[in-house]
C-alpha positions in Angstrom: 198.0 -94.4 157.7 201.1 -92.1 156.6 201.6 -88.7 157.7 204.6 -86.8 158.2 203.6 -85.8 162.0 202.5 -89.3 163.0 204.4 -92.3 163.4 202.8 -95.2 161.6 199.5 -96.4 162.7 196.6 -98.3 161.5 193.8 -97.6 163.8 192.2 -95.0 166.0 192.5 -95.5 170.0 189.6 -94.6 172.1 190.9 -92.1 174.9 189.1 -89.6 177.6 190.5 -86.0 178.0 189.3 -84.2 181.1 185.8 -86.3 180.4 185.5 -85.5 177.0 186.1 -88.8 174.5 188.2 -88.9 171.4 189.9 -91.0 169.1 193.9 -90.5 168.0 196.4 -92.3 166.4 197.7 -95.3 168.1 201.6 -95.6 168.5 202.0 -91.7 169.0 202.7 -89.6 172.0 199.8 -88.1 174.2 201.4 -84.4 172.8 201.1 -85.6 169.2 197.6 -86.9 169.8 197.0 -83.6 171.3 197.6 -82.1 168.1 195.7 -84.3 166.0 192.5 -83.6 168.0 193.6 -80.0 167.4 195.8 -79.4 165.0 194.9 -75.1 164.9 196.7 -74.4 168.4 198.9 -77.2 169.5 202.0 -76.3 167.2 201.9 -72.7 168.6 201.9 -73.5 172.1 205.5 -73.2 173.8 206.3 -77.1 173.8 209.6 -78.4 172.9 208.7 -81.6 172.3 212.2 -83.2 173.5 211.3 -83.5 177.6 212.9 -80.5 178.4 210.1 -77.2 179.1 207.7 -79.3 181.1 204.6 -77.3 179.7 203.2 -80.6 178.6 202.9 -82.3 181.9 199.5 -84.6 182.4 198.1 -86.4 184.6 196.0 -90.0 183.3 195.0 -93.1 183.8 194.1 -96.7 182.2 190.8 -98.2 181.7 192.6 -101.1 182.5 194.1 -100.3 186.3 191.4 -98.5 187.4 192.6 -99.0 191.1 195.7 -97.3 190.1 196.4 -93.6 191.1 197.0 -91.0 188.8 200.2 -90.9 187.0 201.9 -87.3 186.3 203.9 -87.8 183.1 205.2 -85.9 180.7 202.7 -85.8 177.0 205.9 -85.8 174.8 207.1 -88.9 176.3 204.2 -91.3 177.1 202.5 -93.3 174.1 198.6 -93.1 174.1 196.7 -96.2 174.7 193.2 -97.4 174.2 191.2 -96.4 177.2 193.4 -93.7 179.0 191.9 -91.3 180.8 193.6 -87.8 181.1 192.7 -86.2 184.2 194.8 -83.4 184.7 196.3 -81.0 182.2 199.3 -78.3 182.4 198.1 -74.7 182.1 199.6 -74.5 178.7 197.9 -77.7 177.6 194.4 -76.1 178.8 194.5 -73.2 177.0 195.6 -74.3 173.7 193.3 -77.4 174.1 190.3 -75.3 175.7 188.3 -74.9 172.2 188.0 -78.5 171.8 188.1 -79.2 175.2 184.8 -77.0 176.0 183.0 -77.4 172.8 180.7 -79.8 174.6 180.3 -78.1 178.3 176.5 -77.3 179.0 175.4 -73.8 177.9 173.7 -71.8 180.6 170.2 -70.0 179.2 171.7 -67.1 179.7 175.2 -68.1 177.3 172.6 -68.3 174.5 171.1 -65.3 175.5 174.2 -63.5 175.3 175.1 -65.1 171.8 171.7 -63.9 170.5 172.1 -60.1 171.4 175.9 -60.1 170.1 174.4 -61.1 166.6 
């Protein structure tokens, strides 16, 4: 597909981010698939997508070398690939990743509660 923010790609890889599953663009960095799974926060966060602020440090690993340890890495340099597993994010990757990151935790009876008295 063609978009300006993506470098080419012509399918979706399958990868895991702190548990949760998504798909993103093969061929891009973990920071660009960041923003494509949420594309409201990620370009406001304080990343300067050229190695240098270190905000964007993760930790991940592969579906294929799951004996492996975790590898810290930087999101603006590594490519995504089908099966990674991100294990460990930056502060600054939490919080602008936290809306899609926790819109799939388990609600608490009293969560709902709370949602039904603020209406």
């Amino acid at each position: 597909m063609e978009d300006p923010l993506f470098r080419d790609y012509e399918t979706l890889v399958n990868i895991t981010v702190l548990g949760k599953a998504f798909q993103v663009p093969e061929k891009n960095t973990c920071l660009r698939a960041f923003q494509y799974i949420s594309p409201d926060t990620i370009p406001y966060g304080r990343f300067c997508w050229n190695q240098e602020c270190q905000y964007c440090r993760i930790s991940f690993t592969l579906a294929s070398q799951p004996e492996e340890p975790p590898r810290s890495v930087l999101a603006c340099k590594v490519l995504v690939a089908e099966g990674m597993q991100i294990t460990d994010l930056s502060e600054e990757l939490r919080y602008n990743l936290m809306g899609v990151i926790r819109a799939t935790e388990p609600r608490s009876p009293v969560d709902e509660q709370d949602d039904k008295l603020r209406l």
